[in-house]
C-alpha positions in Angstrom: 74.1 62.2 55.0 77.8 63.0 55.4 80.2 60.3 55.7 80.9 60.1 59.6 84.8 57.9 59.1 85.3 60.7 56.3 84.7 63.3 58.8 86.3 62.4 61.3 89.9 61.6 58.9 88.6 65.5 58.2 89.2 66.9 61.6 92.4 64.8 62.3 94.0 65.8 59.2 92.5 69.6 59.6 94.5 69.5 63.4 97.8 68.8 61.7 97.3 71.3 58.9 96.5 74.6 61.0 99.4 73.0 63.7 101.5 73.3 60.9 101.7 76.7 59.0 103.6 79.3 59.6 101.9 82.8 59.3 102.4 86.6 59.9 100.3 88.5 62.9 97.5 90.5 61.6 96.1 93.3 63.9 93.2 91.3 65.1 92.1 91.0 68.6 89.4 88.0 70.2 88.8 88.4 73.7 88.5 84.9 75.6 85.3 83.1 76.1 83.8 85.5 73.2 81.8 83.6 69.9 82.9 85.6 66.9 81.2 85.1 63.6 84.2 86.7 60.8 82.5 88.6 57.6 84.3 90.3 54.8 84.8 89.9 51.5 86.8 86.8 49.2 90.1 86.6 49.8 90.3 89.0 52.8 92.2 86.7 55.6 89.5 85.4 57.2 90.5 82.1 57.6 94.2 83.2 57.8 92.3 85.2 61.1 91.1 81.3 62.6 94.6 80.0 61.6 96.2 83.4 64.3 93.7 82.7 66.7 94.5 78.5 66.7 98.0 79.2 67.3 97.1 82.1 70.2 95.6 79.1 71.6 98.2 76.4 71.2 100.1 79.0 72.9 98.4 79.7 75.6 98.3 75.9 76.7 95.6 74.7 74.4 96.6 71.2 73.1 95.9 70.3 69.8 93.1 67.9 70.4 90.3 70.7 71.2 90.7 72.1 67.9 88.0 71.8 66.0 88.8 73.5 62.7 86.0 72.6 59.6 86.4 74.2 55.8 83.0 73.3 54.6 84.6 73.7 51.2 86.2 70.5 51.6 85.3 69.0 48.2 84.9 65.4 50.2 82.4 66.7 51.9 79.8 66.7 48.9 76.8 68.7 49.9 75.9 68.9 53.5 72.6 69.6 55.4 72.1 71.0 58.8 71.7 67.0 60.2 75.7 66.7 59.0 76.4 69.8 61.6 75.7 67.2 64.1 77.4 64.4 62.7 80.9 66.7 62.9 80.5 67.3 66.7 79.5 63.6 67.4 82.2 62.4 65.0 84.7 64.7 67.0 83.7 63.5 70.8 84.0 59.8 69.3 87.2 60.4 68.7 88.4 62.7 71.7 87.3 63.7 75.6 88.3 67.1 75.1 85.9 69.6 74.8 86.3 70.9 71.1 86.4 74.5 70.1 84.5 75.1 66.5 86.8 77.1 63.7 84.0 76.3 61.2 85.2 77.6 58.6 82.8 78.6 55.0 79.8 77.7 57.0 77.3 79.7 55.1 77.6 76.6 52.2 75.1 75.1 54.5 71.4 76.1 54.9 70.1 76.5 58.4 74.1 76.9 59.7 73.1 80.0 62.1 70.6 77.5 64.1 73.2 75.1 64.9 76.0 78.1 65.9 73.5 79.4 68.1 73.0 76.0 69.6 76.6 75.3 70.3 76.7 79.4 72.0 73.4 78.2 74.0 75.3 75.3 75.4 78.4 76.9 76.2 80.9 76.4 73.7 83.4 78.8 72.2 82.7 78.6 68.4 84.3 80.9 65.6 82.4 81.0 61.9 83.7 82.6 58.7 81.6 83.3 55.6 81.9 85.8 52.0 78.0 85.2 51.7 76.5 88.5 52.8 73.5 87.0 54.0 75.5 86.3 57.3 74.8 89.7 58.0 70.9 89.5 57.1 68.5 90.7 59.7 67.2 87.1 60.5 70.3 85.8 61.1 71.3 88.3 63.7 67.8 87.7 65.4 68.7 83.8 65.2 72.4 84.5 66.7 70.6 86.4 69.3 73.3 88.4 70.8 76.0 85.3 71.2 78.1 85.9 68.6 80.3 89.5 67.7 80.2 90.0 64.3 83.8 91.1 63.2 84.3 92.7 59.3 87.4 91.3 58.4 89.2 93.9 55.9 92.0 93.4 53.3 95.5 94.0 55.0 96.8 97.6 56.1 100.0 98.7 54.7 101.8 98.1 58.4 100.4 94.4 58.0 101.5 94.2 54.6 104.8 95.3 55.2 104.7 92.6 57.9 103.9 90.0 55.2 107.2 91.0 53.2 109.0 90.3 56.6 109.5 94.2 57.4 109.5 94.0 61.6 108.1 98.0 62.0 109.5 97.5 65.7 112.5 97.4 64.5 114.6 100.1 65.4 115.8 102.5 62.4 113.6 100.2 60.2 111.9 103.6 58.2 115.5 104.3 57.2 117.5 100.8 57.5 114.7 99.5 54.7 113.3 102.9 53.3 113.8 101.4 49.9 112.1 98.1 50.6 109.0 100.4 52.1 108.8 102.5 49.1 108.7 99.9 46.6 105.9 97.8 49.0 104.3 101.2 49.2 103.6 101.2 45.5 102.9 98.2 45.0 100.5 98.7 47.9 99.2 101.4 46.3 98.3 100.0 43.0 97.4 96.8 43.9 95.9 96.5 46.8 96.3 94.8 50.8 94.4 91.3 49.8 96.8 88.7 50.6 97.5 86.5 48.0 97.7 89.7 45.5 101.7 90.2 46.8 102.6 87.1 46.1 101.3 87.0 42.4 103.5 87.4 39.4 100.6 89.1 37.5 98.4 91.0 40.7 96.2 92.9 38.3 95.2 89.2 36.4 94.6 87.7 39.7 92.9 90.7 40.9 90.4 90.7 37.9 89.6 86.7 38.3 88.7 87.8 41.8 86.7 90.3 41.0 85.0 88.3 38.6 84.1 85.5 41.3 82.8 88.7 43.2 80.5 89.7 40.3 79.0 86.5 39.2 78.8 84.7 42.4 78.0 87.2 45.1 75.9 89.4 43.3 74.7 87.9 40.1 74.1 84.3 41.2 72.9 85.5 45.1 70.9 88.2 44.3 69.5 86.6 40.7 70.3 89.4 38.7 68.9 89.1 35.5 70.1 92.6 34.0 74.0 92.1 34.2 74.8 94.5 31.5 73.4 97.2 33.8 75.1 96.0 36.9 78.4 95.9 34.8 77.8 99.6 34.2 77.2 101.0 37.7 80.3 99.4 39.2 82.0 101.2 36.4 80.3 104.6 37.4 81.4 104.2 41.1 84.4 103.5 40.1 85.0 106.3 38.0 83.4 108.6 40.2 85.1 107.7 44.1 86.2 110.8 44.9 82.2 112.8 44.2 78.8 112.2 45.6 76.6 110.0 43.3 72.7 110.2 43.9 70.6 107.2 43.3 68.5 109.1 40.5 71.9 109.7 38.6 73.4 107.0 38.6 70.3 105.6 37.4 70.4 108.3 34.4 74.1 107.2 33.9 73.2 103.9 33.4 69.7 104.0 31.3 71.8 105.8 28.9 73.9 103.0 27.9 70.7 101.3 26.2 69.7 99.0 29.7 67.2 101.0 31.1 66.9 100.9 35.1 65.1 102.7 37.8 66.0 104.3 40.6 64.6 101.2 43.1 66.8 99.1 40.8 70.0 100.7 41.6 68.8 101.2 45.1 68.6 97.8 45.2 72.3 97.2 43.4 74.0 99.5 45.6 73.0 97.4 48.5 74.2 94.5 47.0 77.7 96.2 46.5 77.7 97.2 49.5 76.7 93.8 51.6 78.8 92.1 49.6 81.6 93.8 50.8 82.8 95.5 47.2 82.1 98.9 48.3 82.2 101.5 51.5 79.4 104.2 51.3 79.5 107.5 53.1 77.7 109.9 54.3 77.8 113.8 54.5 77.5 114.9 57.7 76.1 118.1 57.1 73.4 116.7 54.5 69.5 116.6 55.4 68.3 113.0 56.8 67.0 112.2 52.9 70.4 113.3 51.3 72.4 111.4 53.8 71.0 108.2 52.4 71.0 108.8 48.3 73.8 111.0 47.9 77.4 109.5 49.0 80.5 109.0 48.3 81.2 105.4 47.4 84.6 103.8 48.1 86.1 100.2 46.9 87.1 97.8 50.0 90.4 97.3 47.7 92.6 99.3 45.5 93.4 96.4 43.4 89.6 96.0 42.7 89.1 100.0 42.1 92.6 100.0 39.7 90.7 97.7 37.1 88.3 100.2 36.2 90.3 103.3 36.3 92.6 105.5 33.1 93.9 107.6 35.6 94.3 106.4 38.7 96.5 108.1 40.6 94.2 110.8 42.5 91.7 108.4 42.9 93.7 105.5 43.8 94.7 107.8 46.7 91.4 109.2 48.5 90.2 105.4 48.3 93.3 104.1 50.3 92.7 106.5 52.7 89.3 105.8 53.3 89.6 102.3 53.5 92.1 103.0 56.5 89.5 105.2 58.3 86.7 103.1 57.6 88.9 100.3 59.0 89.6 101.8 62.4 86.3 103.9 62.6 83.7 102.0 60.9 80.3 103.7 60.2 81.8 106.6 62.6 83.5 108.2 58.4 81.8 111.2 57.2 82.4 113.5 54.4 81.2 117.6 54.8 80.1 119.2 52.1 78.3 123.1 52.7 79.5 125.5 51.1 83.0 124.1 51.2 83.9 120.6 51.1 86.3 118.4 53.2 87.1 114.9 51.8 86.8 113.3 55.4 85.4 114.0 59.3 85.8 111.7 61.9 83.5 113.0 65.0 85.3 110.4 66.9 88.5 111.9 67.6 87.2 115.6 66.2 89.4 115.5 63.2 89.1 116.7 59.5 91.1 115.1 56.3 91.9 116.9 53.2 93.4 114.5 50.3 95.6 116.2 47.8 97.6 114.6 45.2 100.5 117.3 44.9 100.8 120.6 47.0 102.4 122.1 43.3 98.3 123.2 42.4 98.5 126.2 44.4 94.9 127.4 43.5 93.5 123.7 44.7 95.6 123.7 48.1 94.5 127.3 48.6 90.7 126.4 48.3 91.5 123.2 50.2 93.3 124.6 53.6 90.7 127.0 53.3 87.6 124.7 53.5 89.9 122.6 56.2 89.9 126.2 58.2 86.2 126.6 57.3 84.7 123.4 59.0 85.6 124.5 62.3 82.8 127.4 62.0 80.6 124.3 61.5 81.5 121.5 63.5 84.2 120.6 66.2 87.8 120.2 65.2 91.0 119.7 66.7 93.3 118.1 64.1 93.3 119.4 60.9 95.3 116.9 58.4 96.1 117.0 54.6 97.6 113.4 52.9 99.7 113.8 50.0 100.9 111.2 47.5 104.7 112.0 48.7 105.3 115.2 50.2 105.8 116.0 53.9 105.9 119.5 54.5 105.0 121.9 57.8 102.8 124.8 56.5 103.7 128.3 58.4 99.6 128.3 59.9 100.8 125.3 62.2 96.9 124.0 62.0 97.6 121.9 59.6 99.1 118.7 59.7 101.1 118.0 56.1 101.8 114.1 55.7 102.3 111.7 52.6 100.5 108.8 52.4 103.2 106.6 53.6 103.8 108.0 56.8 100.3 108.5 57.4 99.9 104.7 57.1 102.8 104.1 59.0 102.0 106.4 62.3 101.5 104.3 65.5 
């Protein structure tokens, strides 16, 4: 049983501490009266995400005292049971008259946590939960949240946050030229090392980046799902790595992996891909084009970070690029990211807004960029299109077949 005084010096303290710090906007919207449950991976923001969402309130003539913020990492805490739950909303109306709005932060730590968030929805409170365990998103905890909470995938910063973090104001007016050196530099560094938060303000990103990655490994896969064949594991997040920018069937990577000495089967890395993919270490998608049974085992596989993807790679450049750009559409279109590959083959689709994405490092290979603006002229025999875009590394450039839209990387980022 949880200490009840021990709590409650929890929340007090807890009230001061998110009062106090000082943080940068990230574009993340809550409507009011709305229960929100934030997933994602480690180190994404999403307690940085409770800590915006406090201060919208404090703003919005919210006083202090009906904050209700809770890290269940607490290390006073010891550990807690589903009974303590209770304990920190009795503990809390002991102390004020206000009704309290939960920021309970880590919750997954404690078994049973969806029964007492559905409780709290049932009875009318407003209640935000964060959580890295991917089981937040199993199928009997949605059936337990019953419909009360919106989940909300909380992704590693875009490069217009980012900039935002290194106190670049993109409202500014003449900031693309007034701090086009700043940008650039950030724009590497962005590039290379990914949007996770903490990485810019490391000395050594990549060192900090691999300790994360190990957490990632060992905790939420190896520990959660009781892995027993690492080695084997080890292996495939290698493959995907190497192989972001290519479609990767379940019986191949399989093969890929058997032929190190660790012999899996196909179920097995079924089974490991999911994993990836629920912990939040990887973006799978689909071709469009491909038969229902094809859709499923042979995609493209993404990394949520280009820090995490730049540990495994020798030559990262090209790859380092595609993945960047998919983690920005899968950001703003979610599931909605396709790939087409018949005959010709287009890095993205989007059916949302009817629009095809080619991803070229250089436009100096003439015979790639030829067979590349033709496949982008191609897919419109197959499916709808009405923007036709190819990202480069660095080159801007208008083509004289005004179809295409030619835009680096940076300004593709950076368009409103």
């Amino acid at each position: 049983m949880a200490d009840k005084d021990i709590i409650k010096l929890i929340i007090a303290e807890n009230q001061q501490f998110v009062k106090s710090i000082k943080f940068h906007k990230r574009d993340y919207f809550f409507e009011d009266n709305l229960n929100y449950v934030l997933v994602g991976l480690r180190r994404a923001g999403k307690s940085y995400l409770l800590f915006q969402q406090i201060h919208h309130l404090l703003d919005n003539g919210h006083d202090i005292e009906e904050i209700l913020y809770f890290n269940f990492e607490d290390d006073r805490l010891g550990m807690m049971t589903i009974s303590d739950l209770d304990t920190i909303k009795t503990a809390y109306e002991e102390m004020y008259s206000s009704t309290p709005i939960f920021f309970l932060d880590e919750i997954q730590i404690v078994n049973g946590w969806e029964k007492f968030a559905r409780r709290l929805a049932d009875r009318g409170y407003i209640v935000f939960v964060t959580g890295s365990n991917a089981m937040m998103l199993s199928s009997e905890i949605a059936t337990t949240l019953g419909g009360r909470y919106m989940v909300t995938e909380v992704y590693p910063l875009s490069f217009k946050e980012y900039l935002r973090f290194k106190n670049i104001d993109l409202e500014e007016r003449n900031v693309l030229y007034s701090h086009a050196v700043d940008i650039s530099r950030h724009m590497e560094s962005y590039f290379q090392y990914g949007g996770l938060p903490e990485v810019g303000e490391r000395q050594d990103k990549r060192a900090w980046t691999s300790g994360l990655f190990n957490k990632i490994f060992f905790g939420d896969l190896i520990s959660r799902y009781q892995i027993r064949n690492d080695h084997a594991l080890n292996i495939l997040v290698r493959k995907l790595a190497e192989s972001v920018k290519q479609p990767l069937s379940y019986s191949r990577m399989a093969a890929i992996v058997s032929s190190t000495g660790k012999k899996v089967s196909t179920d097995t890395v079924i089974d490991y891909v999911e994993y990836m993919k629920e912990s939040w270490l990887i973006l799978p998608i689909e071709n469009i084009c491909a038969k229902l049974a094809d859709k499923a085992s042979n995609r493209k596989y993404y990394f949520i970070d280009n820090g995490i993807l730049n540990l495994f790679l020798t030559d990262p450049v090209s790859s380092l690029l595609e993945n960047i750009v998919a983690i920005q559409l899968c950001k703003q279109y979610g599931n909605n990211v396709f790939f087409y590959n018949d005959k010709v083959e287009v890095d993205f689709y989007i059916p949302e807004s009817e629009t095809a994405i080619q991803v070229t490092h250089s436009l100096n290979d003439t015979s790639t960029l030829d067979r590349e603006i033709e496949a982008l002229k191609k897919i419109g025999n197959h499916l709808p299109v009405k923007k036709r875009i190819m990202i480069t590394r660095n080159e801007n450039t208008q083509f004289e077949d005004s179809q295409i839209e030619v835009l680096s990387l940076k300004k593709w980022l950076l368009q409103k």
